[in-house]
Structures are given as structure tokens and as C-alpha cells.
C-alpha distance (Angstrom), angle and dihedral (degrees) to the residues before:
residue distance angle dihedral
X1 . . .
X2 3.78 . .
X3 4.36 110.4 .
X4 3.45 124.6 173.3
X5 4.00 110.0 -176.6
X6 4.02 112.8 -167.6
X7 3.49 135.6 158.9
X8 4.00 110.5 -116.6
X9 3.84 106.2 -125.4
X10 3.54 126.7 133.2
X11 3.32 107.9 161.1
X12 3.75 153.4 78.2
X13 3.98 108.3 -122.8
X14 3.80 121.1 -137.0
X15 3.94 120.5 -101.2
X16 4.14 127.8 100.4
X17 3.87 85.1 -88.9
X18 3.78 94.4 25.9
X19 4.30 110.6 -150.7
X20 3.83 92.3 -86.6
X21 3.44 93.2 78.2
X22 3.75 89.5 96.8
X23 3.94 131.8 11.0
X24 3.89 135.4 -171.7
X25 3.65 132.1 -166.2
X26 3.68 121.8 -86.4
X27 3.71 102.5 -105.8
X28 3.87 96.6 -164.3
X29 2.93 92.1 56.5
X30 3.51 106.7 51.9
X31 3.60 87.6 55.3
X32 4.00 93.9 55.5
X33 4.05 84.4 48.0
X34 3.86 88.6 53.8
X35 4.05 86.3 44.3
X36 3.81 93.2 60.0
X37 3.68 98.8 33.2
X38 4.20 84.3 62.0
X39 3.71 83.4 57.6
X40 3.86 95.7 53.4
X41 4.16 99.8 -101.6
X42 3.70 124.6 143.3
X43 4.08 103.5 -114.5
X44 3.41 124.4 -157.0
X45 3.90 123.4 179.8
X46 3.80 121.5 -164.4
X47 4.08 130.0 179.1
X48 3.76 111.9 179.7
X49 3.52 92.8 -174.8
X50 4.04 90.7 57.6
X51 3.55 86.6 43.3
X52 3.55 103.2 46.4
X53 3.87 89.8 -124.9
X54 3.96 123.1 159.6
X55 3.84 122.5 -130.1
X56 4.42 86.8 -105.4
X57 3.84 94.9 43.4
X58 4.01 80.7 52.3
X59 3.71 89.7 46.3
X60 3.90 99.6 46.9
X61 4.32 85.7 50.5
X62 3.65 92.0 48.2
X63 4.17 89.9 51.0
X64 3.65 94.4 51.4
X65 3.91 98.8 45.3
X66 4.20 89.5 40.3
X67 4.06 91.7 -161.7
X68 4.07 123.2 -146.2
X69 3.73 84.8 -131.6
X70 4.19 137.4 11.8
X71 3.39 104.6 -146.2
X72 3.75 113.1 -160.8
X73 3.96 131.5 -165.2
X74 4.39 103.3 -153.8
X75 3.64 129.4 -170.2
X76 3.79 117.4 168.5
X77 3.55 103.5 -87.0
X78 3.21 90.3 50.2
X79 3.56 104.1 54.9
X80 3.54 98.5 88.6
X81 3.66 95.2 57.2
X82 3.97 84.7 48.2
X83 3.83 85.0 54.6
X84 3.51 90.1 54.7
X85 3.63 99.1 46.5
X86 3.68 92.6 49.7
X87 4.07 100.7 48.3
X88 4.13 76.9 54.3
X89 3.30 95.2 46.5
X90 3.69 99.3 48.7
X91 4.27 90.8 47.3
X92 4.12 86.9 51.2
X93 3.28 105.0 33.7
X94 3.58 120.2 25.8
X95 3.84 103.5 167.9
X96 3.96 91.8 58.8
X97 3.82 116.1 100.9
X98 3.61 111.5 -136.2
X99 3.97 110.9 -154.4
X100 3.86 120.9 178.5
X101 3.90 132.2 -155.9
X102 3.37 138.3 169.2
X103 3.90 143.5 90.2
X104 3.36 97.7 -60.4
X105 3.68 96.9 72.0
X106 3.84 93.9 66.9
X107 3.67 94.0 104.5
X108 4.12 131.6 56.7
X109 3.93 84.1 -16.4
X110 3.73 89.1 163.5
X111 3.89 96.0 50.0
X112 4.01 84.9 51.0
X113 3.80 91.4 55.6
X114 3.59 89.1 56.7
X115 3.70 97.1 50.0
X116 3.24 92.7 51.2
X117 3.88 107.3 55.1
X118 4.09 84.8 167.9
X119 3.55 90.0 70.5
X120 3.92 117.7 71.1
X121 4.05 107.1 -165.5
X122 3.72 136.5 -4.6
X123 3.91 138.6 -160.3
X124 3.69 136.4 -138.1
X125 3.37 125.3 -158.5
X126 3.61 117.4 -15.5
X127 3.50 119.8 15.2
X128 3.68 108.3 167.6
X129 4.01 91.3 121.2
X130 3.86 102.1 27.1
X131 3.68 92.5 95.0
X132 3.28 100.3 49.4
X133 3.70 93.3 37.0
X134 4.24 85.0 55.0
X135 3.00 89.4 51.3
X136 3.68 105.8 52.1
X137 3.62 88.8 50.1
X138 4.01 91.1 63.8
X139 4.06 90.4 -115.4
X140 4.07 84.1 -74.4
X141 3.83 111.8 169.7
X142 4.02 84.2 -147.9
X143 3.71 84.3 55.9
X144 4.13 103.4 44.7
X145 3.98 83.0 64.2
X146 3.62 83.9 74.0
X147 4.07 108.5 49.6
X148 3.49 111.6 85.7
X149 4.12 122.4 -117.6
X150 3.82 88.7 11.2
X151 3.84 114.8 147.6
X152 4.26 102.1 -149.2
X153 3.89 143.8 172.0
X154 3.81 107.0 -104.5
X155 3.65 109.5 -157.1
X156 3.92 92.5 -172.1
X157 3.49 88.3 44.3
X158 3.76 101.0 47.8
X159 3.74 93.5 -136.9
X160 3.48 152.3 57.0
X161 4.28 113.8 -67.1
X162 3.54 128.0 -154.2
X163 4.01 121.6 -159.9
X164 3.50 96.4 -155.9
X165 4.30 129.7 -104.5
X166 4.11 114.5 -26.1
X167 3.99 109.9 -137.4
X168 3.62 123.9 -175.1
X169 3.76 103.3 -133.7
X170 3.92 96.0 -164.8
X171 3.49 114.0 39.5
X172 3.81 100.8 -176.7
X173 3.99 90.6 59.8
X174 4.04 84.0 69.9
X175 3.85 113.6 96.2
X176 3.65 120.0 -114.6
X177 4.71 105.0 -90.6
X178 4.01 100.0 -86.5
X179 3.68 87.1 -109.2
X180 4.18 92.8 -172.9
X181 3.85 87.0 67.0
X182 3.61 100.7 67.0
X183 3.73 111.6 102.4
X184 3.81 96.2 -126.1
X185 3.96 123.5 46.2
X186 3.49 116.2 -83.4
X187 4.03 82.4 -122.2
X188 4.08 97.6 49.3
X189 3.86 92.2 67.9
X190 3.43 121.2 111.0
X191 4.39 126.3 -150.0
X192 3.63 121.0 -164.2
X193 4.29 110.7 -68.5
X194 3.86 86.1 -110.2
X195 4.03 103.2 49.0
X196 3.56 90.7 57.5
X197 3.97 141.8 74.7
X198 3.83 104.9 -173.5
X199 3.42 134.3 -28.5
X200 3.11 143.7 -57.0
X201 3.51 92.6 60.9
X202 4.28 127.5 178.2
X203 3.69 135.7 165.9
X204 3.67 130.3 -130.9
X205 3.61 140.6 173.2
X206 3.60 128.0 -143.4
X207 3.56 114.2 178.6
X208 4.19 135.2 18.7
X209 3.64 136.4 -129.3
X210 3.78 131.7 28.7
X211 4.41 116.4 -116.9
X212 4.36 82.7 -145.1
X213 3.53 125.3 112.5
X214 3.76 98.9 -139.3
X215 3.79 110.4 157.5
X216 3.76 90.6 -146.6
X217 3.63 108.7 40.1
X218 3.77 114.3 95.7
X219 4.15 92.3 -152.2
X220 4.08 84.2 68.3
X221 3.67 84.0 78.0
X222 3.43 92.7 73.8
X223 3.76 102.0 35.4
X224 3.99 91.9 119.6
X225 3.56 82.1 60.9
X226 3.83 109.9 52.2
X227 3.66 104.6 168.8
X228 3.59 128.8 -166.9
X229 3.94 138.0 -171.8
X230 4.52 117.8 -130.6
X231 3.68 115.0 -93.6
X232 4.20 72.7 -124.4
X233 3.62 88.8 56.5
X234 3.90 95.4 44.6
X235 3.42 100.8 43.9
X236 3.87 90.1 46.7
X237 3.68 89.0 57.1
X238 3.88 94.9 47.2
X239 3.64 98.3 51.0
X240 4.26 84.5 46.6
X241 3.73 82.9 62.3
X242 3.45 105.0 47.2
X243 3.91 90.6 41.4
X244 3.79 104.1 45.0
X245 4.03 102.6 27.1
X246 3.69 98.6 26.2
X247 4.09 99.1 -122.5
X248 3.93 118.3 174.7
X249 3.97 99.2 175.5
X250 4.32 124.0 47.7
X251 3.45 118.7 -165.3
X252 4.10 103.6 -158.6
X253 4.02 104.6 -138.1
X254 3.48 94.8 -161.2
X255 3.84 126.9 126.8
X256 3.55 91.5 -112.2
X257 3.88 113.1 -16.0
X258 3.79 91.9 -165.6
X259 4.26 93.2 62.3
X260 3.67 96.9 99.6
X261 4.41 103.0 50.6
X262 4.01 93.1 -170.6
X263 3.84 91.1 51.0
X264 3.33 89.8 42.3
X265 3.97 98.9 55.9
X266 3.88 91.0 34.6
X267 4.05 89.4 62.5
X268 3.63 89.6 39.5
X269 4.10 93.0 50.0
X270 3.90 88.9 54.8
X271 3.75 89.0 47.9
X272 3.67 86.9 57.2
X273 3.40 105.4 39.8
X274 3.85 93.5 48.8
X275 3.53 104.1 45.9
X276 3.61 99.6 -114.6
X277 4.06 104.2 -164.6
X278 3.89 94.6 -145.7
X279 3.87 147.5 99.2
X280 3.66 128.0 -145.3
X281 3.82 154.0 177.5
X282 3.93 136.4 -153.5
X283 3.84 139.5 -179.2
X284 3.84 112.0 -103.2
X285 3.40 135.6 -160.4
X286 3.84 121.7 -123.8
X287 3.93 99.3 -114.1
X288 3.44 146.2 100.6
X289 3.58 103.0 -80.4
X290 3.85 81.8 78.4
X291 3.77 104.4 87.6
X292 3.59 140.6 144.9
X293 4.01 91.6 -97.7
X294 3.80 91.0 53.3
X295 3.74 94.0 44.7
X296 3.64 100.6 49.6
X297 4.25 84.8 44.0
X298 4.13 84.4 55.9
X299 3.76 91.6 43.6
X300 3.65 93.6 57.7
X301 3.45 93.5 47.5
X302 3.39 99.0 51.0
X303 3.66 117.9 -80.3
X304 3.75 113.7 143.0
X305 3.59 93.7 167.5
X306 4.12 153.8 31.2
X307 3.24 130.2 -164.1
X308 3.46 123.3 -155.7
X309 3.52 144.5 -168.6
X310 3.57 113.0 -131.7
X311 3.69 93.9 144.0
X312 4.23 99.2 -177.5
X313 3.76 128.7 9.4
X314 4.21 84.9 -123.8
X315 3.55 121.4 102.0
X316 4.14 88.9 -166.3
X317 4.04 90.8 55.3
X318 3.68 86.9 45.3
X319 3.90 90.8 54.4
X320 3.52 88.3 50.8
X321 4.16 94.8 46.7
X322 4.02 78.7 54.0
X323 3.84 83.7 -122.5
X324 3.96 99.7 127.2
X325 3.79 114.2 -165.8
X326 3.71 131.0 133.3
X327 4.06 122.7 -123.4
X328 3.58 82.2 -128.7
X329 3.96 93.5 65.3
X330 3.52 92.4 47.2
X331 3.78 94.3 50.5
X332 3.94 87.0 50.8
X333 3.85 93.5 47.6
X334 4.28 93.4 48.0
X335 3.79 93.9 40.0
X336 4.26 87.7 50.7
X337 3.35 91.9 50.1
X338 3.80 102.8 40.8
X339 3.74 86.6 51.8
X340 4.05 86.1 47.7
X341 3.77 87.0 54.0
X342 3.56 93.9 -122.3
X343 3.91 106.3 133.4
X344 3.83 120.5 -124.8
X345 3.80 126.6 -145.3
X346 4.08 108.4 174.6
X347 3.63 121.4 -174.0
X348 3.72 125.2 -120.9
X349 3.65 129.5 -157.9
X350 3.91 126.4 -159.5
X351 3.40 135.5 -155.7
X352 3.87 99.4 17.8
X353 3.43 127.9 153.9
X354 3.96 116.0 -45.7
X355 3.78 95.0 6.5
X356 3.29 122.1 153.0
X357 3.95 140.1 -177.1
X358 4.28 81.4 -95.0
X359 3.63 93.8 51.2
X360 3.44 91.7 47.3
X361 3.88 98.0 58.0
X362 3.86 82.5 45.7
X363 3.76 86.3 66.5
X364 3.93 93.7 45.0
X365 3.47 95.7 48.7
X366 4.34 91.4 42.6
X367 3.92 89.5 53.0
X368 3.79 95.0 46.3
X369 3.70 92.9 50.8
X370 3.49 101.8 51.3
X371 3.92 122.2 79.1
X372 3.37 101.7 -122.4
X373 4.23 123.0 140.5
X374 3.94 100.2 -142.3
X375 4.16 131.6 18.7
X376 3.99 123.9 -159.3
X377 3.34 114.4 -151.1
X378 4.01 124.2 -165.9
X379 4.40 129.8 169.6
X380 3.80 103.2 -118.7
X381 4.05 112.1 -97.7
X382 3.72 124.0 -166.0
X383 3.47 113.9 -131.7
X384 3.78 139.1 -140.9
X385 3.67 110.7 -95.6
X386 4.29 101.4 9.5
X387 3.66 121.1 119.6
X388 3.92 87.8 -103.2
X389 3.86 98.2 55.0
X390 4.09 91.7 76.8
X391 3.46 100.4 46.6
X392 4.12 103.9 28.6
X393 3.84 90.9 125.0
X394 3.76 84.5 63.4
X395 3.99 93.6 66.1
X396 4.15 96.1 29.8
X397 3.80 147.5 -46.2
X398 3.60 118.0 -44.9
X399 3.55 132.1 -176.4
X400 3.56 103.1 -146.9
X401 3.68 107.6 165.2
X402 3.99 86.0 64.8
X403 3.75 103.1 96.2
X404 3.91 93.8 -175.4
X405 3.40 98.9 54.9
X406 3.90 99.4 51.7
X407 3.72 92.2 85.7
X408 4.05 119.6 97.8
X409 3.86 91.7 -129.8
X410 3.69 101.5 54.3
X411 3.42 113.7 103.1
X412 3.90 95.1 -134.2
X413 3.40 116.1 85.4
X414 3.73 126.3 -131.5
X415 3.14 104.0 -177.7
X416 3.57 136.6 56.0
X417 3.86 130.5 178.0
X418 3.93 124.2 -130.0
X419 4.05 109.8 -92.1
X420 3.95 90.9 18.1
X421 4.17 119.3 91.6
X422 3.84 121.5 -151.2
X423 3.58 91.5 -112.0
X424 4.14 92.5 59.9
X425 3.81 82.1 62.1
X426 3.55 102.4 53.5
X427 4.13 91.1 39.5
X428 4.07 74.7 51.6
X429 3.80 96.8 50.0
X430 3.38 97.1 44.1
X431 3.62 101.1 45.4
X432 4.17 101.2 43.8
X433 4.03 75.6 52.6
X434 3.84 102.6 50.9
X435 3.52 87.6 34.1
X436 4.30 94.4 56.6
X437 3.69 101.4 41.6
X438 4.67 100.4 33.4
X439 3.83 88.5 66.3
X440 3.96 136.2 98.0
X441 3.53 93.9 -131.1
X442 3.63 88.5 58.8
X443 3.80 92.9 56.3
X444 3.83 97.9 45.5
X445 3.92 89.2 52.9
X446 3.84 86.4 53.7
X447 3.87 90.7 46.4
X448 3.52 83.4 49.5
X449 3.56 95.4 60.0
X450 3.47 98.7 39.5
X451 3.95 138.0 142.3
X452 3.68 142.1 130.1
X453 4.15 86.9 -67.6
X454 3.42 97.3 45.6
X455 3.83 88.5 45.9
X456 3.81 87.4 59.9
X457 3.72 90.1 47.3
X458 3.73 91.3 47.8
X459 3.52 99.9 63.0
X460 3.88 91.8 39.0
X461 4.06 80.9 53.3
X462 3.76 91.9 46.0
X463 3.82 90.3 58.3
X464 3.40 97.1 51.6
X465 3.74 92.8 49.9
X466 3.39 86.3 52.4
X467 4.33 90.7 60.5
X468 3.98 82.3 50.4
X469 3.93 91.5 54.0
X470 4.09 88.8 45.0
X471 3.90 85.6 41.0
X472 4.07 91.5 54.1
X473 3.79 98.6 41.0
X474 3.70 87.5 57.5
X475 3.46 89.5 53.0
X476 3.47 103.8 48.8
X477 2.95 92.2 -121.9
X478 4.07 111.7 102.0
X479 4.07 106.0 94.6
X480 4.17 83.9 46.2
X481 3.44 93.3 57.8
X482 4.04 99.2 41.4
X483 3.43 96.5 51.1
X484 4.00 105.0 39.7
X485 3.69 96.9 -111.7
X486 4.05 124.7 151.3
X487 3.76 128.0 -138.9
């Protein structure tokens, strides 16, 4: 059969640097397109975000190659476009299958298939076998019943069914993501200036599933079911990188890549022991498994940089997020680091669930004090299928009929807690940014860090502070911001 997997994005997101600043390759589904190319199927992966390819241009190509099956890859914001594509789909190609996946199908998945009569299956959870397992089974109703976390057409029934969430039990059975099928070089793409040390740069994942409680993190779903790849496997899939496509940097996509401290000082040995010419970062958890010993282990294999999740600087928000860690812990686990000279870049999220103007100057004054090269900063989103999706109305207004806003980098804002208004976030945003990267101690800690890669990065970094600057002055907002003072 003829696939074509592709995520559906055609557009340019709102911001002052937008999200299309940088893209990666879709890792899931390079590993479905190496799934179905073991079984003897033409593969073809598209990304017209990557690519810089309109919704038409998309169109056109899909119309001349008239797949077996569209494969698409959907998170919320971009469901509409996948709406699109599949209501033009369906008029121009009626024989093609159309079968979504993705996170955005974690809620009311059955109620979606039957809105959507252009679409003709979707997945939940995992979905590395559900083609092929479709497939296989001819497309037979009598058959679907069978293939776990399948969303299907019941004819008895009368509506859509859903057979639950798919897990992959045994991650190192999985083939390595067909990486010759993406449509750009592995080597061309480009991550974010501050999640990278030199290029080439790729992204991998090596386990599933996060143990935390959070109530708005969509990998707590499967935390009975933390997964996680070999050290074998890992390192085999590493050294394939750095042999075959030529990558110096890894970023480790993992929930928190640190979870398991055996693992993680087994890959980290090997790294050491054979020589491994390459630098890397990974999300960590605020814990104890982070000490001094396992820093120092990552920082001679490699690691350059952590990223952690810190979220908001207080600890009664974080009880309510169900995310329990102490200001103290992450204070220890920065200060290590930093003194390690492994950079930290935590993420922050504002306007979450029982924030309030308080809380929010809790954050600002948490992320200035820390020393810490880089900050990301997101506006909370509830997501489909996390405790807080059901009952989001309870903690603030949230529009959740707008598909491309429920995404934490969009620069709209769905949601908005009681007592707060949407323009006390983006005075928020804009000032805890202005006020992190216009200051002299920001500069020295750069200088600190600096050498010929970080130079590169620098300037890169320089430029897009520069778009902030323009962004603020348009605003109105720039001498606010600089010097600390409210509206």
C-alpha cells in the first residue's frame, strides 16, 4: 500500500517569534514509517510546516500520489487544519482512508469520530502498530474490535467505539524512526538557539510515560506504565546517529530522562568509556536522584544542559498542579549544576490554575534569582484528557472550542484564571522576559559560558532579543518592563 504520514499544520502561530521559528522531525512518526516499511509498504512522510508548504500545494501533492492511507499526526491546534484537510480529502479522493493520532484524541474520541464523518478511524495513545495492525485485518469492522486504542464505526452499535489507550509494552522491539524518509535532511533541521550546543542537532526519545501526578500533563496518563528503552538499545541508536547522519548535539525528548538513576549512569558510563564526540541536554525532574555524583557523571559524558520543570515559583500552585516539589530542591538542583557548568533552562508556565497577581510575582522573582542561562516561558493550556480538562471552568475561563489556541506555545491564551484578566498575563509574559534577558547579570553568565559555539548562539540569541525589543516598543510596553514598573 501507498501511506503518506504528515503532520497537519499550515500555519504560522502568533507570538513576536511565532513557533515556526524552529521545527524538528516528527519522531512518532518516523517510527510508524519504519513499522510499515518492515512490512513491505511504500512510506511517504510529509511536514508542511518544515517545508514551508501551503494547505493547496499539500492538496495538489496528495491528488497526484492518491495514497491507500493519509496518515495524520494531531495535536490541538492543529486539528482544525486536520479538519480541513480531511473534508478535502474525502471530496477528492474518496478511496483514501484517513486515520488520525495524536494527543489530542484523549478526550470524547468517539464523539469526535462521529462529527467528523470525513475521517474514517482514529488512535489513542500509542499507535506505532495500529496501522499495520488495520491493515492486516483487511479494514474489517469484525476485526477493529480487536486492535487496541482504535477509535471505529460500529455498525451494531450505531456509533463510533473506542477500545481504550494503546501502550507499547516493549519499547526496544520498535525499529529505530526511518530517518531517510523525512522530507528535509536529518542535518538541515533547526531546534530552538537555546536547546542546542552545535550543530548537527536531533531529538530522540527513549522511554514513555511520566510516574507524576500533574493534573495537566497529558504523559500522567500513562504513569502506571513508565516505559523505558535498554541502555543497549539507546546507545545503539546514538552511535547510528552520529555515524550515518553526522549529529554532534542530542536533545533527549523524554519526560524526564533522569527518572531511572541506574539507566541513567549505565548510558552515561558507555559514553565515557567510548569516547562519544557529542554534547547533550535532557528534561529532569526536580528530585533527589539529581545529585552532585550524577551531575558530574552527566557532565563528563556530555551533558551541557538540563531542563527542568519548575513551572511557578509557588509551592501552593504547585500543590494544586499535583506537582509537589519544594523551592528549596530546585535551588539545590540549579545551584549544582551551575557550579557543574552545565547550563539550565527551566520552563515556566503562567496563568495556571489558582494563580494570582501574588503568585505571579513569585514566579518573576524565582526565575530572576536563580542562575540559569535561558528561561521558556508558556500560558497554561488545558489539555484533552488531564484531570484539569473536565473541570477547567472551575479554576477560570477557558475557551475550549478554540482548537488553535490549546497549545502552550501559542501566543493566545485560552485560559484564564478567576480574579486574573488576559491582559495581566501578557503584561506578565512580557515583563519576566524583558526583565531576564535586559540585565548585566544576564550577559556575564553568558560570557561565562562562552566559546566558539556559544558565540554562534550568541549572536543568533542577540537577534532574537532584538524582535522582543521591536515587539515591546510596539506595545508600549518597553520602559515598563525594564524598569519593574506596574500598570
Amino acid at each position: 500500500m501507498k501511506i503518506i504520514l504528515m503532520r497537519p499544520s499550515f500555519k504560522s502561530h502568533d507570538g513576536f517569534l511565532g513557533t515556526d521559528h524552529f521545527a524538528l522531525p516528527n519522531i512518532g512518526l518516523g517510527i510508524i514509517a519504519a513499522v510499515l516499511l518492515g512490512e513491505g509498504h511504500r512510506v511517504i512522510i510529509r511536514d508542511p510546516q518544515a517545508e514551508g508548504i501551503g494547505f493547496g500545494a499539500m492538496l495538489e501533492f496528495l491528488r497526484a500520489e492518491q495514497p491507500d492511507i493519509l496518515g495524520l499526526s494531531v495535536v490541538s491546534m492543529d486539528f482544525s487544519g486536520a479538519v480541513r484537510l480531511g473534508k478535502a480529502v474525502r471530496e477528492h479522493l474518496p478511496a483514501t482512508r484517513i486515520i488520525l493520532g495524536g494527543p489530542h484524541f484523549h478526550n470524547r474520541s468517539d464523539a469526535l469520530l462521529d462529527a467528523n464523518p470525513w475521517f474514517d478511524f482514529l488512535v489513542v495513545g500509542e499507535g506505532d502498530h495500529t496501522l499495520s495492525r488495520l491493515i492486516a485485518g483487511g479494514f474489517r469492522e469484525e476485526a477493529c474490535a480487536d486492535i487496541p486504542g482504535l477509535v471505529y464505526r460500529n455498525t451494531a452499535a450505531g456509533r463510533a467505539v473506542a477500545n481504550g489507550l494503546s501502550v507499547v509494552e516493549d519499547l526496544d522491539a520498535l525499529p529505530l524512526p526511518a530517518y531517510h524518509l523525512y522530507p528535509k535532511p536529518l542535518q538541515w533541521y533547526r531546534p530552538a538557539v537555546n536547546n542546542y550546543k552545535r550543530l548537527p542537532n536531533a531529538a530522540i526519545i527513549t522511554s514513555r510515560g511520566c510516574p507524576s501526578k500533574c493534573i495537566y500533563c497529558q504523559g500522567s496518563l500513562y504513569r502506571r506504565m513508565v516505559r523505558s528503552n535498554s541502555p543497549d538499545y539507546v546507545l545503539k541508536h546514538i552511535r547510528l546517529l552520529m555515524s550515518e547522519y553526522g549529529i554532534r548535539d542530542l536533545l533527549f525528548f523524554d519526560d524526564v530522562f533522569t527518572l531511572n538513576r541506574r539507566r541513567l549512569l549505565t548510558i552515561c558510563d558507555a559514553m565515557i568509556r567510548d569516547k562519544f564526540d557529542l554534547t547533550w541536554g535532557c528534561f529532569v525532574k526536580i528530585n533527589r536522584v539529581i545529585d552532585q555524583d550524577v551531575l558530574l557523571k552527566m557532565k563528563q559524558a556530555g551533558c551541557w544542559l538540563i531542563m527542568p520543570g519548575i513551572e511557578s515559583g509557588s509551592e501552593a500552585v504547585l500543590d494544586l498542579l499535583g506537582k509537589h516539589q519544594s523551592m528549596d530542591e530546585v535551588r539545590r538542583i540549579c545551584h549544582m549544576a551551575d557550579q557543574l557548568r552545565i547550563q539550565v533552562r527551566p520552563s515556566f508556565m503562567l496563568g495556571v490554575p489558582g494563580e494570582t497577581r501574588e503568585t505571579l510575582q513569585q514566579t518573576i522573582d524565582l526565575a530572576l534569582s536563580l542562575p540559569v542561562t535561558h528561561i521558556g516561558i508558556t500560558y497554561f493550556s488545558p489539555l484533552p484528557g488531564t484531570p484539569v480538562w473536565d473541570n477547567a471552568e472551575q479554576y477560570g475561563a477557558f475557551q475550549r472550542d478554540n482548537t488553535d489556541a490549546i497549545h502552550t506555545t501559542s501566543a493566545r491564551i485560552p485560559f484564564v484564571p478567576h480574579g486574573l484578566e488576559r491582559k495581566d498575563l501578557e503584561h506578565q509574559m512580557d515583563r519576566l522576559y524583558a526583565r531576564f534577558y535586559f540585565r548585566f547579570s544576564w550577559l556575564w553568565r553568558q560570557f561565562r559560558y562562552l566559546d566558539g559555539y556559544e558565540a554562534i548562539k550568541l549572536l543568533r540569541g542577540l537577534l532574537i532579543a532584538l524582535r522582543l525589543r521591536v515587539h515591546l516598543l510596539r506595545h508600549g510596553r518597553i520602559g515598563m518592563v525594564l524598569f519593574g514598573r506596574s500598570q
